[in-house]
C-alpha positions in Angstrom: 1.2 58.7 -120.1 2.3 58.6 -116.6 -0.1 59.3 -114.1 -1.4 58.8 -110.7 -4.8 58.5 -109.3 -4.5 59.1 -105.4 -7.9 59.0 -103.2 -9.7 57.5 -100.7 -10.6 53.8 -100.4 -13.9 53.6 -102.4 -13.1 56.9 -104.3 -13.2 55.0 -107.6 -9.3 54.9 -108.8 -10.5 51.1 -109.7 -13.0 52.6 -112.0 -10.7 55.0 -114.2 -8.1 52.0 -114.5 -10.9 50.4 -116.3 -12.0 52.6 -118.4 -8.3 53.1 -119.2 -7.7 49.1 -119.3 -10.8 48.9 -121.5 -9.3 51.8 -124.2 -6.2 50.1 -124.2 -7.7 47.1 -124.8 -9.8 48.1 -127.5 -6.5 49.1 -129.1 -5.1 46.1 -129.4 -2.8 46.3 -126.5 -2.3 44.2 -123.3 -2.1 45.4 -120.0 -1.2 44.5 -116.7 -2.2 45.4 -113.0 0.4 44.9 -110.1 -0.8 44.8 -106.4 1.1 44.3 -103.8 -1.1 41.4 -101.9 -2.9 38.4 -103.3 -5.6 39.5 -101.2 -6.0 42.5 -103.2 -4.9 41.3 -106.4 -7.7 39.0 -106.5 -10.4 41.8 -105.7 -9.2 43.8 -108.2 -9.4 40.7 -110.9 -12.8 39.9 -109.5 -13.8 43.3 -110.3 -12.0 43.3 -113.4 -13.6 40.3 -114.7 -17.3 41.3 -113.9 -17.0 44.5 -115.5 -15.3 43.0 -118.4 -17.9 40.1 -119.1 -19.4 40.0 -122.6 -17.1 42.5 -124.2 -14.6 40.2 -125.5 -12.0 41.5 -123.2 -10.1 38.3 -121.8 -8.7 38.6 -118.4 -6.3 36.3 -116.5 -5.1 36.2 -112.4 -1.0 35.6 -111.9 0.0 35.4 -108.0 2.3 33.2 -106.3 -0.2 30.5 -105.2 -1.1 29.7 -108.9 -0.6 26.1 -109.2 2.7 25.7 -111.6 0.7 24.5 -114.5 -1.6 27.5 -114.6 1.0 29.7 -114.5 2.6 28.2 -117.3 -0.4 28.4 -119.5 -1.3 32.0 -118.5 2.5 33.0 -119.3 2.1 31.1 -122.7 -1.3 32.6 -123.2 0.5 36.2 -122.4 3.2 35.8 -124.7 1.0 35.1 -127.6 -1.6 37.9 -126.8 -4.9 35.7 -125.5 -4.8 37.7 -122.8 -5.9 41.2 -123.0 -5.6 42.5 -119.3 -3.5 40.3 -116.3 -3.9 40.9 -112.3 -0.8 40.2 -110.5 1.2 40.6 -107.8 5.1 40.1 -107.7 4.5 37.1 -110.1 4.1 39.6 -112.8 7.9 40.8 -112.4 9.3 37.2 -113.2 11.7 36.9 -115.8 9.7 34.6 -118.4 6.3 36.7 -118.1 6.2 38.1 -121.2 3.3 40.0 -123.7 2.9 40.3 -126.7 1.8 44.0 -126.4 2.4 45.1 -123.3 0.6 49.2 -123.4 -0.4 49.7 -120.1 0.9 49.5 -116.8 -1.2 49.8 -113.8 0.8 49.8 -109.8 -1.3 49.6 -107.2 -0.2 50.9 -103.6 2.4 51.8 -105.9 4.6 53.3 -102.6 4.7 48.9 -101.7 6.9 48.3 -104.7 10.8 49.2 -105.0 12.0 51.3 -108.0 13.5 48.3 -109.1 10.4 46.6 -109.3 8.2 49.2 -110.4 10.9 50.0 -113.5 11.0 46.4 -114.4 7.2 46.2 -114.6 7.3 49.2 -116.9 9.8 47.3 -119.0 7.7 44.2 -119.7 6.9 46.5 -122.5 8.0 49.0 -125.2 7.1 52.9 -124.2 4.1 51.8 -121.8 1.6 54.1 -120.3 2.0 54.0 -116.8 -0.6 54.5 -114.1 -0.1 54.9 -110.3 -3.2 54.3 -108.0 -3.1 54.7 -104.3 -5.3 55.9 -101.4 -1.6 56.9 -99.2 -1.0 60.2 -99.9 3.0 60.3 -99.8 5.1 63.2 -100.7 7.9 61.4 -103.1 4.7 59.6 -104.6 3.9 62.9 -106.1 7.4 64.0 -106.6 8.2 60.7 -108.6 4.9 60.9 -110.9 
């Protein structure tokens, strides 16, 4: 899957990439949300982690101000699957975060990311669905999904 959710701020592209993060999840598969801001990484993991409460779905926050021993334990906890869904920012592109089962991958203001970036992200794991989410309508968004 590669898709992309474009609407208005409060239109509810959080929403669908939980219900998809939720599927995926219930799948046996990781995934993994990239925003470009801590700022908004932490909503969406705020979010994330109400709507996940009681369901057995174990999500996890990786930005740059995570104190260096948290990030170790989250990476360790990501390579051996613990964590079912992580909330990132640029953190997430890193060299030693790894999954276990990397499925899904969600980019937020997707058009804030580099190809680079965005085509490492994807290749944190093997044949990943991809989602796009972004309330900035822009032409080579569309041309590129």
């Amino acid at each position: 899957m590669s898709r992309l959710v474009q609407g208005d701020v409060g239109s509810g592209k959080t929403a669908v990439a939980a219900a998809i993060v939720y599927t995926t999840s219930k799948n046996g598969m990781q995934s993994a949300l990239m925003a470009p801001t801590e700022v908004l990484a932490t909503q969406h993991f705020e979010t994330f982690k109400k709507l996940f409460e009681n369901t057995g779905i174990t999500c996890e926050l990786l930005v740059g101000s995570t104190k260096v021993k948290d990030k170790k334990a989250i990476k360790e906890r990501l390579k051996n699957g613990e964590i079912d869904i992580v909330v990132g920012t640029h953190a997430l592109l890193t060299e030693d975060t790894e999954f276990s089962n990397l499925g899904l991958v969600i980019t937020d203001e997707q058009h804030r990311f580099g190809v680079n970036q965005r085509s490492v992200f994807q290749n944190k794991g093997t044949m990943c669905d991809v989602l796009y989410t972004s309330a900035t309508p822009i032409p080579r968004t569309y041309a590129l999904t």
